[in-house]
C-alpha positions in Angstrom: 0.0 0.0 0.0 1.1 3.5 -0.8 1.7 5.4 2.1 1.7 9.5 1.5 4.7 11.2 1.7 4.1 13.9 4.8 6.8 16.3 2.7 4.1 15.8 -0.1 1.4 18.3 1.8 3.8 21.5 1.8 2.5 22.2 -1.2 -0.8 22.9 0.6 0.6 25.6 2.7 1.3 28.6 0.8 -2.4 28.7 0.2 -3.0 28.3 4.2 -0.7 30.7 4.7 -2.4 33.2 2.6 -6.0 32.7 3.9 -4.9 33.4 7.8 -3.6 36.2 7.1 -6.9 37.5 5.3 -8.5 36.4 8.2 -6.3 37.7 10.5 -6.6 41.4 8.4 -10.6 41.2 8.3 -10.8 40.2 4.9 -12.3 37.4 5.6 -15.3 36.5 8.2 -15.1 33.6 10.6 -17.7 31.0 8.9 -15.5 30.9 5.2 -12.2 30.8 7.2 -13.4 28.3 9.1 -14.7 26.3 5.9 -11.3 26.2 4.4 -8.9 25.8 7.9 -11.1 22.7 8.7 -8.7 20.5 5.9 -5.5 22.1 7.6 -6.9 21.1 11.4 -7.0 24.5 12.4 -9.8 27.0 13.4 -9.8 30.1 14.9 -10.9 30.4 18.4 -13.7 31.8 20.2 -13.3 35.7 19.5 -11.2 35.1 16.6 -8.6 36.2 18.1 -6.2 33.1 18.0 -6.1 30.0 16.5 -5.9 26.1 17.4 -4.0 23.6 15.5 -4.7 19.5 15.8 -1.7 17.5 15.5 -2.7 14.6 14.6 -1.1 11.2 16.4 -2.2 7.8 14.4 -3.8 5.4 16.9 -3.3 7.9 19.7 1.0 6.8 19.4 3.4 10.2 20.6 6.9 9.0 19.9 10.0 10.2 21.5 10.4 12.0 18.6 6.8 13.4 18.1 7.1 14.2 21.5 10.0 16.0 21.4 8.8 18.3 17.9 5.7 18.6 19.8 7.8 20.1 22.5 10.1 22.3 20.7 7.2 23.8 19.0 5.7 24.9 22.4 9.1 26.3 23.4 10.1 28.1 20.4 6.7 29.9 20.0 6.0 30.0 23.6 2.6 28.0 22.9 1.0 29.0 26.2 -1.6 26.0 26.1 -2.1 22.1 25.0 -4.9 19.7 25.2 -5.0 15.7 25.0 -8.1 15.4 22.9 -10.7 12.9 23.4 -9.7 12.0 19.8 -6.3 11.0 20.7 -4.7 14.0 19.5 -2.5 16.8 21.3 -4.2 20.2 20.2 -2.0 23.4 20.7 -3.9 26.6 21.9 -4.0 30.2 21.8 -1.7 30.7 18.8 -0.8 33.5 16.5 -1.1 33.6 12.9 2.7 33.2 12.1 3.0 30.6 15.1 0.0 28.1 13.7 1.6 28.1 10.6 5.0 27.7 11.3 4.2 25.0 13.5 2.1 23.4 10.8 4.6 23.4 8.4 7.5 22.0 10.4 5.2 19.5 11.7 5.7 17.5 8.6 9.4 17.5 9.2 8.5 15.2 12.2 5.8 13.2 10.3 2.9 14.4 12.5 0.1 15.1 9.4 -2.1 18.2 10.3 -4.4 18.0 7.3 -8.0 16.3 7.6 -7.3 17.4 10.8 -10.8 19.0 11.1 -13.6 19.7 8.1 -15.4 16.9 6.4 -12.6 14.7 6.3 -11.5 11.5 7.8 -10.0 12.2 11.4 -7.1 11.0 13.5 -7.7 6.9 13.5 -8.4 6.0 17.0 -6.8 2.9 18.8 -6.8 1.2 22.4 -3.8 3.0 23.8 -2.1 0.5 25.8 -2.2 -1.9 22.8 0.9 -4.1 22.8 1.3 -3.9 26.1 -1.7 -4.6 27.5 -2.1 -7.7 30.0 -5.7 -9.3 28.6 -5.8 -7.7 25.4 -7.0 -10.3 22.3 -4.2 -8.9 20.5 -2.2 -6.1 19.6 -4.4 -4.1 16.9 -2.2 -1.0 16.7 -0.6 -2.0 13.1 -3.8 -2.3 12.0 -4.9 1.0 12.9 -1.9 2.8 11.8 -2.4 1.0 8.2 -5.7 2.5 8.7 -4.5 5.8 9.2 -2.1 6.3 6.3 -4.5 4.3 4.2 -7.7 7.3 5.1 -4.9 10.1 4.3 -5.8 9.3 0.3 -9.8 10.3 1.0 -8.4 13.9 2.2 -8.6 15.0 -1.3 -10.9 12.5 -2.8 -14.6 12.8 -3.7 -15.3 14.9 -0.4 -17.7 13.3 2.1 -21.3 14.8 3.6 -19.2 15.3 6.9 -16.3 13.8 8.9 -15.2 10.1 9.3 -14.6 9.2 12.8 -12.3 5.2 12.8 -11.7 3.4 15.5 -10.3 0.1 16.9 -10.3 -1.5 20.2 -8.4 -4.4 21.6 -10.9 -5.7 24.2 -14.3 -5.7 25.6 -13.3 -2.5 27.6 -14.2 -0.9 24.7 -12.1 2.7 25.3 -12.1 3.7 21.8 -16.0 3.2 21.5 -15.1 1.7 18.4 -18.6 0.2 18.7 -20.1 3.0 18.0 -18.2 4.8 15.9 -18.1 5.8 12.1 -16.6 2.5 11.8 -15.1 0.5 13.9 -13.1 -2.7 14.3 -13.2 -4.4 17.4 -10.9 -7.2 18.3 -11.9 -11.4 18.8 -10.6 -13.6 20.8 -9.4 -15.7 17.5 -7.2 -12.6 16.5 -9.9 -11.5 14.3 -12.3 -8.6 14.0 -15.8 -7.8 14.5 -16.9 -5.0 12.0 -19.1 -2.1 13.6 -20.6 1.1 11.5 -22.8 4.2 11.2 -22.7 4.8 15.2 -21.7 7.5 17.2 -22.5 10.3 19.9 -24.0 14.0 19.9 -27.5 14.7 18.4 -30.0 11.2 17.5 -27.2 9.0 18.9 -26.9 5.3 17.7 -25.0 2.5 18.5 -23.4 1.2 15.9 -24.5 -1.9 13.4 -22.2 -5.0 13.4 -21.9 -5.3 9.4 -19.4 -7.9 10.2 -17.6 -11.0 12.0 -14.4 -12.9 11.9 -12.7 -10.5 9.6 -9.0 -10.8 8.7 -6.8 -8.3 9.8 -5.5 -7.9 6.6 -8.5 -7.1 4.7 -9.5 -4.2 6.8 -8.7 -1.4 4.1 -11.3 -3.3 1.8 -14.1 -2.4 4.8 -12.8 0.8 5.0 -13.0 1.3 1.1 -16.7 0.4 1.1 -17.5 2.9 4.3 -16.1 5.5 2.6 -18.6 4.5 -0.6 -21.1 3.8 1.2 -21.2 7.0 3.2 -20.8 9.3 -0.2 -23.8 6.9 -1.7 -26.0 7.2 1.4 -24.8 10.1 3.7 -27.2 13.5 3.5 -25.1 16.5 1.5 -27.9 18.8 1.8 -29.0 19.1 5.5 -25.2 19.4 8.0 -27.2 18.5 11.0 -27.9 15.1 9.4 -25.0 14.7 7.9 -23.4 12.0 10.0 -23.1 8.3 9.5 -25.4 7.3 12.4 -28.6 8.8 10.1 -27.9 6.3 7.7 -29.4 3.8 9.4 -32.6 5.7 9.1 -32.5 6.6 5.8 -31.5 2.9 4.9 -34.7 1.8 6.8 -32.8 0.4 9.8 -30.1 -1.5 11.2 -30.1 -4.2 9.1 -31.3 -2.2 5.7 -28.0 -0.3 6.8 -26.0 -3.3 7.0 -27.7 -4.3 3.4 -26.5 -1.3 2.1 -23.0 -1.6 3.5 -22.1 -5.3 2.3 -23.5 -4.0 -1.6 -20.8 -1.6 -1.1 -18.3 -3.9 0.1 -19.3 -6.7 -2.6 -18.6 -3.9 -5.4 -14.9 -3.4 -3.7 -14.1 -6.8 -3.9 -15.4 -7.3 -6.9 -13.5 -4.4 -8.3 -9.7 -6.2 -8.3 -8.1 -3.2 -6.7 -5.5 -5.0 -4.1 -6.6 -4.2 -1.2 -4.2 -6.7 1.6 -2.5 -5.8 4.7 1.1 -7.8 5.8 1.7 -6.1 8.8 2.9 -7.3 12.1 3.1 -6.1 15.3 6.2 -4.5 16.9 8.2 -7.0 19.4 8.9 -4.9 22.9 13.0 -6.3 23.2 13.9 -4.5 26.4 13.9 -6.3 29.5 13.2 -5.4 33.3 16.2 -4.1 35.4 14.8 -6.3 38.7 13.4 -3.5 40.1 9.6 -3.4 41.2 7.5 -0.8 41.4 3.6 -0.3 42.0 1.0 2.4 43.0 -2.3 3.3 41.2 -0.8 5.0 38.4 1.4 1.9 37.8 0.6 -0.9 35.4 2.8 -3.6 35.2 2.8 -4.6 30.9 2.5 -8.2 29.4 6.3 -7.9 29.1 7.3 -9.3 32.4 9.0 -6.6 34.1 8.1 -3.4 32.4 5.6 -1.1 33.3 3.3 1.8 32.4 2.8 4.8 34.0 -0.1 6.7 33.8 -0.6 10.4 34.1 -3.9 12.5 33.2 -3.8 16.2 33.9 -7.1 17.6 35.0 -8.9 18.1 32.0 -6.4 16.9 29.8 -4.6 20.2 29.5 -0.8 19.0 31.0 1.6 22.0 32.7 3.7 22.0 30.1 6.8 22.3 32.1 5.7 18.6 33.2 5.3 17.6 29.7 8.7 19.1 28.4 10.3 17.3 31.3 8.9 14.1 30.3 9.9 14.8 26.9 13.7 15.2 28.1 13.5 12.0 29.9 11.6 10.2 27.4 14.8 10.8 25.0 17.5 9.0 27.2 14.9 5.7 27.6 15.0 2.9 24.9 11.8 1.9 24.0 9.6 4.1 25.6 6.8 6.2 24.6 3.5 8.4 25.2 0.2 6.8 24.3 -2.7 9.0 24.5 -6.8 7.7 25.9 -10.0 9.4 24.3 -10.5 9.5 28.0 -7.9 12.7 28.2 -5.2 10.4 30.0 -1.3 9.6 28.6 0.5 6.7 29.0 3.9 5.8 29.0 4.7 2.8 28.3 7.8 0.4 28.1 9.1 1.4 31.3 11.8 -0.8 34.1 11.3 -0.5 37.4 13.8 2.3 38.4 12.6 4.0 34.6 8.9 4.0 36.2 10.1 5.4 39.2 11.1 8.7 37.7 8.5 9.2 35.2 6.1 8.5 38.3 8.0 11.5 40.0 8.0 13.8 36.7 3.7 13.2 36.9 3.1 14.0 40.2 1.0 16.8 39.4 -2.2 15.3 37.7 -4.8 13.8 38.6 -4.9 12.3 42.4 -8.2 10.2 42.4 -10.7 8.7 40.0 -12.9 11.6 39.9 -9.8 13.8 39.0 -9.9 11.9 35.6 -13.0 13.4 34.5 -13.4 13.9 31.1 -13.8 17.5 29.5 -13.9 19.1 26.0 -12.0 22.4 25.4 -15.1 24.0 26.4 -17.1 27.5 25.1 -14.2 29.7 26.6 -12.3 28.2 23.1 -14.7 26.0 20.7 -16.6 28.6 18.8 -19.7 26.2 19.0 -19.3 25.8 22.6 -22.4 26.9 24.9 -20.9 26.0 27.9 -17.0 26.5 29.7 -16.7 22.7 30.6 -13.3 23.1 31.7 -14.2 25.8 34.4 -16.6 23.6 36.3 -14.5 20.6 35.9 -11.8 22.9 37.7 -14.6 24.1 40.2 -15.7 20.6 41.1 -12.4 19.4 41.5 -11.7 22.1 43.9 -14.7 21.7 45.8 -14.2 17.9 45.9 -10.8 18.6 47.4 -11.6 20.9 49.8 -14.5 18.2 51.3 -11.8 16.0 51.7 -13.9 12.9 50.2 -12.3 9.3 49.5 -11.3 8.3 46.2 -14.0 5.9 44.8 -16.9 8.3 46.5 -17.6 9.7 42.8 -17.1 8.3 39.8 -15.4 9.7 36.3 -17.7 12.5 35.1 -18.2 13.1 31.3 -18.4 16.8 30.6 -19.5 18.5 27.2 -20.1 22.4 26.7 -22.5 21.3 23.6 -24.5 18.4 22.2 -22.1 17.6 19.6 -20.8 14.8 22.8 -17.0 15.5 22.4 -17.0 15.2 26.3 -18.3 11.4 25.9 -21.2 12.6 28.2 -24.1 10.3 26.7 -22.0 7.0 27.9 -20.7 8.2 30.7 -21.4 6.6 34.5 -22.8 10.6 34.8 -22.8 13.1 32.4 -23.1 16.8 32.0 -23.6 18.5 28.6 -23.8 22.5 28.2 -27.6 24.0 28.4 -29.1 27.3 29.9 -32.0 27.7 32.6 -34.0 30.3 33.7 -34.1 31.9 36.6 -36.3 34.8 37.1 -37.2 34.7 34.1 -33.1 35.3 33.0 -31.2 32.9 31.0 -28.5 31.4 33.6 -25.4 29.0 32.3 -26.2 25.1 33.2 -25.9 21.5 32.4 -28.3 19.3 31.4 -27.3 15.7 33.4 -27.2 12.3 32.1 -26.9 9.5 34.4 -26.3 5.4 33.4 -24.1 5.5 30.5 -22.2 2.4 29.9 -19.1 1.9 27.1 -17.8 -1.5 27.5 -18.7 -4.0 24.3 -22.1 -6.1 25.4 -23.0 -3.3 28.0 -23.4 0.3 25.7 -26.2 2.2 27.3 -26.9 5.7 26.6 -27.6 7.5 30.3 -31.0 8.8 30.7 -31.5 12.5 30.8 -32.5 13.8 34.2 -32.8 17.4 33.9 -31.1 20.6 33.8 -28.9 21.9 36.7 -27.9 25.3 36.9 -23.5 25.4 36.8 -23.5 27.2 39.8 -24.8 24.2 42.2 -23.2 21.4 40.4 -19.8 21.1 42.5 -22.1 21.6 45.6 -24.7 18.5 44.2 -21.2 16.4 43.2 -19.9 16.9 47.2 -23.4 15.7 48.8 -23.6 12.8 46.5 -20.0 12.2 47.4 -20.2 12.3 50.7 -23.9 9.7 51.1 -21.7 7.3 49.4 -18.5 7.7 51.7 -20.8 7.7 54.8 -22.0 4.0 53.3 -18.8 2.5 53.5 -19.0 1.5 49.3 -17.2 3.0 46.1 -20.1 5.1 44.3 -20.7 1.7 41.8 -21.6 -0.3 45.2 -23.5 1.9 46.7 -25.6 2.9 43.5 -26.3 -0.7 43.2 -27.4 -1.0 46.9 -29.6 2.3 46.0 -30.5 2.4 43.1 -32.7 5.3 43.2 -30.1 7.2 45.1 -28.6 9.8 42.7 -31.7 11.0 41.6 -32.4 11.4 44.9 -30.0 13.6 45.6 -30.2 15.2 42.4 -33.8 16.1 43.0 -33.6 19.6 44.8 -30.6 20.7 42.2 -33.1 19.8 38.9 -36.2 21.6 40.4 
């Protein structure tokens, strides 16, 4: 398979170049510059102001050396801001027009790919992050997904599609990808095969997605890929954005399985067609070896390599100090083997660690997250997304605080989900509780609040969208998260136990904060 040459899209940048600085100058409005920045993965923040760029990391992999450009960049252009995305990318903030695209360009020196980045394109390829590594995993699917990746790269400029194309793959029933309900996803078998999922995924009439097939070869996966992208051009709605998605289809095909009718027609007309298709890729061997030094802790992990570990480290929100992840950077370089992996839940991993190696890295981390709660997922929020209702990172920050201060045990409250709109980029629909950005009156005033979801499930065999309770003004939600927090410490259970020994005891609680 012919893999694009990264060199290959600096052709694309004097154009770029030229349309931020018209927008920069006034000469041209927001909605057209954000039409045409969309294919670069840029857009202009709230206020216009600054810009984001995406940089896109295949299956969610930061090498040393994407690390260290990643780093570099931030340094030289004083990048005041960065953000592990729930789409397994590390998203720069609060750029300048000569920073984004300097960065942009000299990106591609590093083989980090900004384009498709954002727009109606096919987005970063999403993959269990401890794959490889993982103790339990069916099998390591990351080659797979980075074939994937460099495969979508030729749709960028081909026959454009009624929106974006979201891939993922997962390497267990855990599910973190939510490659079940995804654009498309591929989900590993015990039997070193895949299970073939499409036309789910969050936000606005969410769907789980259809299994259009079993037992698939790894190798033929760019064949399935071939016919989503037909299928979606054949079926998808260019007329209406709002139903523009893949999860429509399954309406406008009559339903799961007339979706899944449609989708194998597709696929019989890419087989058909002769065009070679096959995969002969194989997974990476890990060759280091333990130093005889063992380490544990919650943020430790010990691999399927015997003796090597993972350390985990989420920063609050998913926005790192970046003195902590230039340090790491710097200390990555001097350690064979190792490497960041980055979770659509917001969290990095660094994998292919000795003992004494994990030790450090542990001691470089200290500052994120200190419980489960802590790891609560948030989107960038309204403060930066120009669709953003809501500033989801400032009450993730505020319930943090206020969980801290109440001094309650880790376990008391689960991972929250939090999304400043409904387009779900916080996960919030399949999260244990979820918050998604709304407005309610009081006084007859418009006041900033969160509509709360409660019940989501993501693991394969259990998906469940949360139910919708009600809308909770922002104000009173670190205040509702403490009381809840501190019934279930006063039980003597994690939050998961006690919920299940009171089942009506959330909404309970809720109650007074919904009326």
């Amino acid at each position: 398979m012919h893999t694009i040459d990264p060199q290959s899209w600096k052709q694309d940048m004097p154009e770029f170049r030229a349309k931020t600085a018209a927008f920069y100058a006034g000469e041209l409005d927001k909605a057209a510059y954000k039409g045409f920045s969309g294919l670069y993965g840029s857009y202009a923040q709230k206020g216009g102001q600054a810009s984001m760029l995406r940089l896109r990391m295949t299956a969610g992999r930061v090498t040393k050396e994407k690390l260290a450009f990643t780093v570099r960049a931030i340094r030289e252009h004083d990048v005041p801001r960065a953000h592990f995305t729930t789409c397994q990318t590390i998203q720069l903030h609060d750029l300048q027009q000569d920073d984004v695209c300097d960065i942009m360009e000299k990106a591609l020196d590093a083989g980090i790919v900004t384009m498709g980045g954002g727009g109606d394109f096919p987005r970063n390829v999403m993959c269990s992050p401890l794959s490889g590594v993982e103790q339990g995993e069916y099998f390591d699917v990351l080659p797979w997904a980075e074939a994937a990746g460099d495969y979508l790269m030729h749709f960028i400029k081909a026959e454009k599609m009624p929106r974006k194309l979201k891939v993922g793959f997962s390497n267990s029933p855990a599910n973190v990808t939510h490659a079940t309900y995804r654009d498309l996803g591929f989900v590993a078998r015990p039997d070193g095969k895949f299970d073939v999922y499409s036309a789910g995924g969050l936000g606005n009439n969410p769907r789980f997605g259809v299994k259009v097939a079993e037992a698939v070869e790894p190798g033929k996966i760019l064949y399935y890929i071939k016919a989503m992208w037909l299928t979606f051009r054949a079926y998808g709605n260019y007329e209406n954005r709002g139903k523009a998605r893949t999860r429509y289809m399954q309406d406008i095909c009559g339903g799961p399985e007339g979706y899944a009718k449609a989708y194998n027609e597709k696929l019989a007309e890419v087989l058909a067609s002769g065009e070679d298709l096959n995969l002969a890729v194989e997974p990476r061997p890990v060759t280091k070896s333990g130093d005889g030094v063992v380490v544990g802790g919650p943020r430790v992990i010990p691999q399927k390599q015997e003796g090597l570990y993972t350390v985990e480290w989420h920063p609050i929100g998913g926005q790192p100090e970046l003195e902590t992840l230039c340090a790491l950077s710097d200390a990555l370089a001097d350690i064979p083997e190792a490497e960041m992996r980055l979770s659509p839940d917001e969290t990095a991993f660094i994998i292919n660690l000795t003992g004494s190696e994990a030790e450090k890295v542990l001691a470089l981390t200290a500052c994120g997250a200190e419980s489960v709660f802590e790891t609560s997922v948030s989107c960038i929020g309204g403060q930066t997304c120009q669709v953003g209702t809501r500033d989801s990172q400032g009450l993730l920050r505020s319930c943090v605080a206020a969980v801290r201060e109440a001094k309650l045990p880790d376990g008391a409250l689960p991972r929250i989900h939090i999304s400043g709109c409904p387009s779900s980029c916080g996960t919030h629909q399949t999260g244990a509780m979820g918050f998604r950005g709304a407005s309610k009156l009081v006084d007859g005033k418009p006041q900033a609040a969160f509509t709360f979801f409660l019940g989501g499930e993501a693991r394969q065999g259990q998906e469940a969208m949360g139910r919708e309770l009600g809308v909770m003004l922002e104000a009173d939600i670190p205040a509702f998260l403490v009381e809840l927090g501190k019934t279930v410490a006063a039980s003597g259970r994690d939050f998961f136990a006690w919920r299940q020994a009171e089942p009506e005891g959330v909404e309970r609680i809720a109650a007074p904060y919904l009326a």
